[in-house]
Kinemage of the C-alpha trace (Angstrom):
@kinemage 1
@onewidth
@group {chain A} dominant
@subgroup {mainchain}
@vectorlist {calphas} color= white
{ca unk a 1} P 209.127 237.169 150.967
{ca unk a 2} L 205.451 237.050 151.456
{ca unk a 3} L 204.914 238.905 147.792
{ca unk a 4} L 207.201 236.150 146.214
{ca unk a 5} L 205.513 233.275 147.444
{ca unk a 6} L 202.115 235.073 146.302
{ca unk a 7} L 204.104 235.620 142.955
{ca unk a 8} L 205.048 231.817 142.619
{ca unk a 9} L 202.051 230.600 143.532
{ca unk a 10} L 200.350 233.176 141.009
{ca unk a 11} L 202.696 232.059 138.094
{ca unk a 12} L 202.023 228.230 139.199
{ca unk a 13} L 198.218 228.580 138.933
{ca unk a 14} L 198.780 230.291 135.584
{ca unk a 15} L 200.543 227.387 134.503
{ca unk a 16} L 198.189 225.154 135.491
{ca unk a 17} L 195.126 227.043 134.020
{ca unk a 18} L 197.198 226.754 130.434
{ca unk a 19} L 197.553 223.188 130.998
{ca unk a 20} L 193.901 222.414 131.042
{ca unk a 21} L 193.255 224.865 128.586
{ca unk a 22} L 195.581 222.862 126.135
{ca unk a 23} L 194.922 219.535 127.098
{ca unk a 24} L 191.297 220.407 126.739
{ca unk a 25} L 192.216 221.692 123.167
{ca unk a 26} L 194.005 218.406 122.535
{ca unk a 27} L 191.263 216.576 123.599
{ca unk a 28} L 188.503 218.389 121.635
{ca unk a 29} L 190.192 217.368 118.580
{ca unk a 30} L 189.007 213.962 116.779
{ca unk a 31} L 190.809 212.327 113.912
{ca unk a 32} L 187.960 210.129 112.257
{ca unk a 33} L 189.735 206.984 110.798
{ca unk a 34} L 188.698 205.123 107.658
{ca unk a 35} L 185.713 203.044 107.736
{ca unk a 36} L 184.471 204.329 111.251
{ca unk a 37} L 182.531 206.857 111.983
{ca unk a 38} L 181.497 208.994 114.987
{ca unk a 39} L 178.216 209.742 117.011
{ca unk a 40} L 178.353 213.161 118.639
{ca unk a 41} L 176.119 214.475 121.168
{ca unk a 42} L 175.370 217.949 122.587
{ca unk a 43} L 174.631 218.309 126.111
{ca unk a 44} L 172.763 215.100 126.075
{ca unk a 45} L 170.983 215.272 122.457
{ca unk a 46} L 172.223 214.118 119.354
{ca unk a 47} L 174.045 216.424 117.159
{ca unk a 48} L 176.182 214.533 114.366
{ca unk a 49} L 177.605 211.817 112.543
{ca unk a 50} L 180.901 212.676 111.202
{ca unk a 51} L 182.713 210.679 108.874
{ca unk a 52} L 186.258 210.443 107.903
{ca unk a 53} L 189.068 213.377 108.249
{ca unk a 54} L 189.646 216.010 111.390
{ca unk a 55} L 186.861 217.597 113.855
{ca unk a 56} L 186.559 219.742 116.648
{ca unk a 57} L 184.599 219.471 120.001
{ca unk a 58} L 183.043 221.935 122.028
{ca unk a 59} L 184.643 221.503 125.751
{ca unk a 60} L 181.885 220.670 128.196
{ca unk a 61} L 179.188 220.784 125.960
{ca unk a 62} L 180.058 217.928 122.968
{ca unk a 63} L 180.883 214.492 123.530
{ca unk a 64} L 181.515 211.332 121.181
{ca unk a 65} L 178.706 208.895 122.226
{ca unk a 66} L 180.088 206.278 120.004
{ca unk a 67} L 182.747 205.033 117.700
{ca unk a 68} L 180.926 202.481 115.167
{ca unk a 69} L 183.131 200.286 112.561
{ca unk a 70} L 181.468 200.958 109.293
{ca unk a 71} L 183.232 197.297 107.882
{ca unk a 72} L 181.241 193.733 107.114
{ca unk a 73} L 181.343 192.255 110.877
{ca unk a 74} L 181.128 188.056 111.023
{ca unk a 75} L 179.136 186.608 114.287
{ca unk a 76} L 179.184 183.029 115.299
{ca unk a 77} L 176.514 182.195 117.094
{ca unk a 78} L 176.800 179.117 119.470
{ca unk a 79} L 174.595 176.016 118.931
{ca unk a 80} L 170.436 176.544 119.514
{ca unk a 81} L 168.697 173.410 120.267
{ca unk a 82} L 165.922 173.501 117.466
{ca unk a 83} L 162.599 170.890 117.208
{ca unk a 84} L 161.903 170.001 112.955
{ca unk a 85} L 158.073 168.846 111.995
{ca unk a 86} L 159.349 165.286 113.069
{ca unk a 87} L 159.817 166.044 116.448
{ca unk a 88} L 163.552 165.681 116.054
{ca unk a 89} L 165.535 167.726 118.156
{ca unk a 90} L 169.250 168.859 116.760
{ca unk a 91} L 171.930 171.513 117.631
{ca unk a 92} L 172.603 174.078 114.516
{ca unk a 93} L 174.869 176.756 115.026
{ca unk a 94} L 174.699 180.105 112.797
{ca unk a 95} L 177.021 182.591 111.518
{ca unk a 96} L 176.025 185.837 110.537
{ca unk a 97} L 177.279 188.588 108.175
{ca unk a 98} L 176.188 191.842 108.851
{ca unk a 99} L 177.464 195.676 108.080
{ca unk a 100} L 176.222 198.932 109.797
{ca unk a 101} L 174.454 201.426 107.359
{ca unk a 102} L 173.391 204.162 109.694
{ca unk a 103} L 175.257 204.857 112.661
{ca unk a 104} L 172.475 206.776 114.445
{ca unk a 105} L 169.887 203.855 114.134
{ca unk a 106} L 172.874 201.571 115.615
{ca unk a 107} L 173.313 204.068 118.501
{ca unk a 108} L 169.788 204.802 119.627
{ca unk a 109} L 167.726 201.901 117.841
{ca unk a 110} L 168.104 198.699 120.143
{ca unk a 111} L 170.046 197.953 123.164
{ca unk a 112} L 173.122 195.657 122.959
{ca unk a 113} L 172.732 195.278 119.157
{ca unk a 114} L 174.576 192.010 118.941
{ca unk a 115} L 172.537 190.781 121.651
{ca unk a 116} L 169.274 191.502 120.066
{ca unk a 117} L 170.992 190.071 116.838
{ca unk a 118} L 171.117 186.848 118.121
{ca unk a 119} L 167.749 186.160 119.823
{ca unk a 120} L 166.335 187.093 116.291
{ca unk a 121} L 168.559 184.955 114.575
{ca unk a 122} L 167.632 181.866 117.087
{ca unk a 123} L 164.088 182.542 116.766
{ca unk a 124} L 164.100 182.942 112.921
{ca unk a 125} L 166.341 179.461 112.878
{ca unk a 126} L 163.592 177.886 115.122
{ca unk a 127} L 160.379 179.254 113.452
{ca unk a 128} L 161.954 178.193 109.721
{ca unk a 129} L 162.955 174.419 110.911
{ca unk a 130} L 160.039 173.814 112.738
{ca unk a 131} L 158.487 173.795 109.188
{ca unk a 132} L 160.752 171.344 107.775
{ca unk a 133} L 161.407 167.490 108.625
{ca unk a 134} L 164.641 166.237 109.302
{ca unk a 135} L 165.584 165.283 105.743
{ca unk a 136} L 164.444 168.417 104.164
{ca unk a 137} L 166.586 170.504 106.928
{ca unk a 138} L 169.722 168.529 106.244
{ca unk a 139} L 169.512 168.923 102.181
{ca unk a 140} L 167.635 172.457 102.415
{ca unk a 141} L 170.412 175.064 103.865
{ca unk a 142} L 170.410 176.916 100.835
{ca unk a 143} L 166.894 177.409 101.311
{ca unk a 144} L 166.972 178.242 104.869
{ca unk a 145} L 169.804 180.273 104.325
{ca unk a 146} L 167.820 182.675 102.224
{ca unk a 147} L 164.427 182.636 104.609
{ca unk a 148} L 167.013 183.785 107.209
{ca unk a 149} L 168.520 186.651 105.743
{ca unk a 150} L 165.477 188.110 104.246
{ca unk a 151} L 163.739 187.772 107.671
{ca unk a 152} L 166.751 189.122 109.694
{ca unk a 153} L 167.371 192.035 107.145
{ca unk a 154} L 163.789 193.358 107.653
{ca unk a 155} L 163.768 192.734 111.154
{ca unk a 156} L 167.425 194.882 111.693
{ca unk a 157} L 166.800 197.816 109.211
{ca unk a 158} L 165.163 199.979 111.982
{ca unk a 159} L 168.021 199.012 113.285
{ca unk a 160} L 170.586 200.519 110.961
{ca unk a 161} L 172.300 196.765 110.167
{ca unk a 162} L 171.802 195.480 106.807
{ca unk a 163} L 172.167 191.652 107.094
{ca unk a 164} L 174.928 190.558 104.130
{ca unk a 165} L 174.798 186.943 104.432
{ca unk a 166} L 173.461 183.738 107.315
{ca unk a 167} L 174.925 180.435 106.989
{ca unk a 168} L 174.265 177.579 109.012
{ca unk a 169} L 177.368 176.162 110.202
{ca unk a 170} L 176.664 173.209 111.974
{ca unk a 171} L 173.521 171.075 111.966
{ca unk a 172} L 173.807 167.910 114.537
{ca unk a 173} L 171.167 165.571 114.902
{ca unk a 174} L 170.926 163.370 118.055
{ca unk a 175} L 173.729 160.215 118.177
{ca unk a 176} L 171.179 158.341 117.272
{ca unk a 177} L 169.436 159.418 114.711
{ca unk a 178} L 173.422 159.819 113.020
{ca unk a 179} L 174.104 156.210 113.443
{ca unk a 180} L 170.921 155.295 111.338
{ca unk a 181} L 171.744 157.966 108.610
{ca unk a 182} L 175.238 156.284 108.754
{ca unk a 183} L 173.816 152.730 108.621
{ca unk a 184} L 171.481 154.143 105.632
{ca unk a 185} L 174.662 155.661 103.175
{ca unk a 186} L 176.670 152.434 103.725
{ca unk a 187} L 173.514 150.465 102.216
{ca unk a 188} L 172.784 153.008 99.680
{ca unk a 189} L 176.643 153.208 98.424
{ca unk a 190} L 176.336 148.909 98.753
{ca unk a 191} L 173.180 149.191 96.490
{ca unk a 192} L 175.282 151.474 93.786
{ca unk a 193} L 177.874 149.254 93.939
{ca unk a 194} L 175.458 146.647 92.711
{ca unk a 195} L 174.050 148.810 90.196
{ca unk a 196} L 177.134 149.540 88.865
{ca unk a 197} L 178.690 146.068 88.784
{ca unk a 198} L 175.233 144.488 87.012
{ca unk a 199} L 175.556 147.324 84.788
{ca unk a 200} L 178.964 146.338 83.553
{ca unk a 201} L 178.224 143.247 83.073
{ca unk a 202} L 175.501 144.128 81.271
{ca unk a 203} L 177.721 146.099 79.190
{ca unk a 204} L 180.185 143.281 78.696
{ca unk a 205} L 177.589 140.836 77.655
{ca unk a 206} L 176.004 143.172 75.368
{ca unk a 207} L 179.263 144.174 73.963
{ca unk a 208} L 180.484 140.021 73.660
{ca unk a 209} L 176.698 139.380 71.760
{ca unk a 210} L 177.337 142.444 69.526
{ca unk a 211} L 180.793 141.264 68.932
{ca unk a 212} L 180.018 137.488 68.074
{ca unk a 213} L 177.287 139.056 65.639
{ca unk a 214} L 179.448 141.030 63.583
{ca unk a 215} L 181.912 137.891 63.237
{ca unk a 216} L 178.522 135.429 62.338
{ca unk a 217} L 178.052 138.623 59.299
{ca unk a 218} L 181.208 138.871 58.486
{ca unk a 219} L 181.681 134.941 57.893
{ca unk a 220} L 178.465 134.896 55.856
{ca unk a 221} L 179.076 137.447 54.135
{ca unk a 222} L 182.653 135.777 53.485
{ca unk a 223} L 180.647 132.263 52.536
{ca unk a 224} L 178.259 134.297 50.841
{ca unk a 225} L 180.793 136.081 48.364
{ca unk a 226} L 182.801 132.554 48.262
{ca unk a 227} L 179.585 131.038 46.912
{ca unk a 228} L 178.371 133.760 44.156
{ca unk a 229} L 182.101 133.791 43.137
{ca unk a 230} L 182.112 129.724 42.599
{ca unk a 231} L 178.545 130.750 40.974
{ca unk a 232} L 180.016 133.257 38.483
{ca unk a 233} L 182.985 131.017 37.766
{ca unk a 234} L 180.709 127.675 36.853
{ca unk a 235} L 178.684 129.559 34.963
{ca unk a 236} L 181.599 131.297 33.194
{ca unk a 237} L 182.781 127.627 32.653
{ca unk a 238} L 179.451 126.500 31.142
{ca unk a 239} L 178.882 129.842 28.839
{ca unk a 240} L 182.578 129.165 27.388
{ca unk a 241} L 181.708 125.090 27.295
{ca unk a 242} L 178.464 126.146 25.572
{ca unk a 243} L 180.395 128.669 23.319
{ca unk a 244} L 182.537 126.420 22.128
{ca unk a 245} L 179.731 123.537 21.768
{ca unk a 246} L 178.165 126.712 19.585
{ca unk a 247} L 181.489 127.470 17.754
{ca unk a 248} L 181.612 123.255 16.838
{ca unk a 249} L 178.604 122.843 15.989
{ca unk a 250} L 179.202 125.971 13.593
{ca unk a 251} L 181.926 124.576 11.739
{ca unk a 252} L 180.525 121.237 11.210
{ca unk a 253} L 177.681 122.763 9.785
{ca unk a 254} L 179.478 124.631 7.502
{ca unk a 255} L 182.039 121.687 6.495
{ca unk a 256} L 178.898 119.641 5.828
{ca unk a 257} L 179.604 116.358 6.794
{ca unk a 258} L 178.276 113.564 5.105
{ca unk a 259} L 176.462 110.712 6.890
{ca unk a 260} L 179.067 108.471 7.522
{ca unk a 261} L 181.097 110.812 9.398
{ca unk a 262} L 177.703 112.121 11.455
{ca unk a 263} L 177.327 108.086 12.277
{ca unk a 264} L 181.305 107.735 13.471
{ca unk a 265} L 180.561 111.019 15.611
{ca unk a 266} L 177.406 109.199 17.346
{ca unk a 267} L 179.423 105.917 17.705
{ca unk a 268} L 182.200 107.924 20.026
{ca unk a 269} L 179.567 109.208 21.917
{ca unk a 270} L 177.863 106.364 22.457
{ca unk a 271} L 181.338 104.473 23.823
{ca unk a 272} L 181.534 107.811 26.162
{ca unk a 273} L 178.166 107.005 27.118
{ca unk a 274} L 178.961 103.242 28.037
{ca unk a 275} L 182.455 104.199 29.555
{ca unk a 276} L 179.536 106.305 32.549
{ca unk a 277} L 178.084 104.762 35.588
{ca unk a 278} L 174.654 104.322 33.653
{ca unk a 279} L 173.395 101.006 34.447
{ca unk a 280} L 170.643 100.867 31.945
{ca unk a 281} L 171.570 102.200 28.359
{ca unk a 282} L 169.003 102.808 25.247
{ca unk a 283} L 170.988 102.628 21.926
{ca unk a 284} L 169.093 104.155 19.168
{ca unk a 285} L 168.371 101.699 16.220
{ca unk a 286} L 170.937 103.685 13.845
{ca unk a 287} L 173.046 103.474 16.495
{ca unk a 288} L 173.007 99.125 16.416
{ca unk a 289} L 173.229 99.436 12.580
{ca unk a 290} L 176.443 100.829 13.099
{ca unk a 291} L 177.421 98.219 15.653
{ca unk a 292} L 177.042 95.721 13.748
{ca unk a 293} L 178.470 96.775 10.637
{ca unk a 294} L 181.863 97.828 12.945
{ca unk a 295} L 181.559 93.912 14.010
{ca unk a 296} L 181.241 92.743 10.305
{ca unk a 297} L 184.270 94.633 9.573
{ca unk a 298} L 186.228 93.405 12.186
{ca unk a 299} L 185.547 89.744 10.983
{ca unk a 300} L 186.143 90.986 6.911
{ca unk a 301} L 189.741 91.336 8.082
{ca unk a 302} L 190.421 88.863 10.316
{ca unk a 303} L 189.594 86.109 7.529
{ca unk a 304} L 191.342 87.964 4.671
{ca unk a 305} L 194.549 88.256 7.026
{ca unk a 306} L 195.036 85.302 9.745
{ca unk a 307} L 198.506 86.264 10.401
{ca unk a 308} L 197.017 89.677 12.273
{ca unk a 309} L 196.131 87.983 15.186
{ca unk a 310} L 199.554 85.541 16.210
{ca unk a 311} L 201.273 88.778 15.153
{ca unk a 312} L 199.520 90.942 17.900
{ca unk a 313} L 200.295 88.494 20.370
């Protein structure tokens, strides 16, 4: 009975020994995931990085010292109370973008890496504003943004980080100060608003003027074509009155009148001349010959027929 219980308690410790021999095996086999990567050490010292796939450890003597995410990490910072040139004091809170590059600097280089991340980062943010006044730091964050990352990337590569991106979040000036800024937008919107109304009705004015001179050129032009039309047309009238003046006188001159008929012709335009407004008129001496032979006449025939006269009345 004796040898069985030494028997069972044989097989038993036999069991156990294979137990820890295979759970030992289990454990001294590492599946490295995408994007992370291992840091092995050997008895104390480092030994590796491995990388992605399946690895084996030496029981007792390896051991994975860390397990560092090889992805683009974000970090918020909290608000830092910074002082600009202007003695203004504000709140500005910072987030960074970072990505590990070498996984044995990140292990050995600095303790608590994020920690030491953000003291930098707050000193960096404090060193860069104290340069600037207030309104350069609230219309500079490109510019600071870029001082910041350069710094910080230098400043981290012993580190193994490489420092993507820094953007400053928030930036929050005393209540103060934010009430004047306020006060100062509402009058510089109320001044554009002025600017912009003058300007339109500079623009309407302008555009009223340029419209009333276009109608003063076109009616001129209008009175001034009405006027060298009547123009062309009078003195179309004359050139035919005077052509046909021409054209008379023409065929008189070549039906060569005598002088009796040249002497009737004068009379008639000497009665046309009387028949005017003239208040004064010079009759030529031919002219009162004729007159008073036409009155001799007229009394030739009212002797020789005395009937003429009761007749016409």
């Amino acid at each position: 009975m004796f040898e069985a219980i030494m028997q069972g308690g044989a097989y038993f410790g036999v069991f156990i020994i294979l137990a820890i021999v295979i759970i030992t095996v289990i454990r001294s086999i590492k599946v490295v995931q995408q994007s992370r990567a291992y840091v092995v050490e050997r008895l104390g010292g480092f030994l590796t990085v491995w990388g992605v796939g399946i690895h084996f450890l030496i029981p007792f003597a390896d051991r994975v010292a860390k397990v560092v995410s090889l992805k683009e990490q974000v970090v918020d910072f909290p608000p830092q109370p910074v002082i600009t040139a202007d003695n203004v004091t504000m709140q500005i809170d910072t987030v960074l973008y970072f990505q590990i590059t070498d996984p044995k600097l990140y292990t050995y280089g600095v303790e608590r890496p994020m920690n030491a991340i953000e003291m930098l980062t707050t000193t960096t943010l404090r060193n860069i504003i104290g340069d600037l006044e207030l309104d350069q730091t609230l219309t500079s964050r490109d510019i600071i943004n870029s001082k910041m990352r350069a710094l910080l990337d230098e400043a981290t590569d012993p580190w193994g980080i490489k420092v993507g991106r820094v953007e400053l979040k928030n930036i929050l000036p005393p209540r103060e100060i934010q009430d004047a800024m306020e006060k100062q937008m509402k009058a510089e919107r109320e001044r554009r608003e002025a600017i912009l109304q003058a300007e339109g009705q500079k623009q309407s004015q302008i555009l009223v003027a340029e419209g009333d001179q276009q109608s003063a050129i076109l009616r001129a032009n209008a009175t001034k074509q009405t006027r060298i039309l009547e123009a062309e047309g009078e003195a179309e009238a004359i050139m035919k009155v005077q052509l046909a003046t021409a054209e008379t006188i023409k065929l008189l001159n070549e039906a060569a009148p005598n002088e009796q008929v040249i002497k009737i012709r004068a009379l008639e335009a000497f009665a046309a001349a009387a028949n005017g407004r003239a208040t004064k008129i010079i009759i030529p001496s031919e002219i009162q010959g004729m007159a008073g032979l036409a009155a001799g006449l007229k009394t030739i025939i009212d002797t020789e027929d005395p009937e003429v006269k009761p007749r016409a009345k």
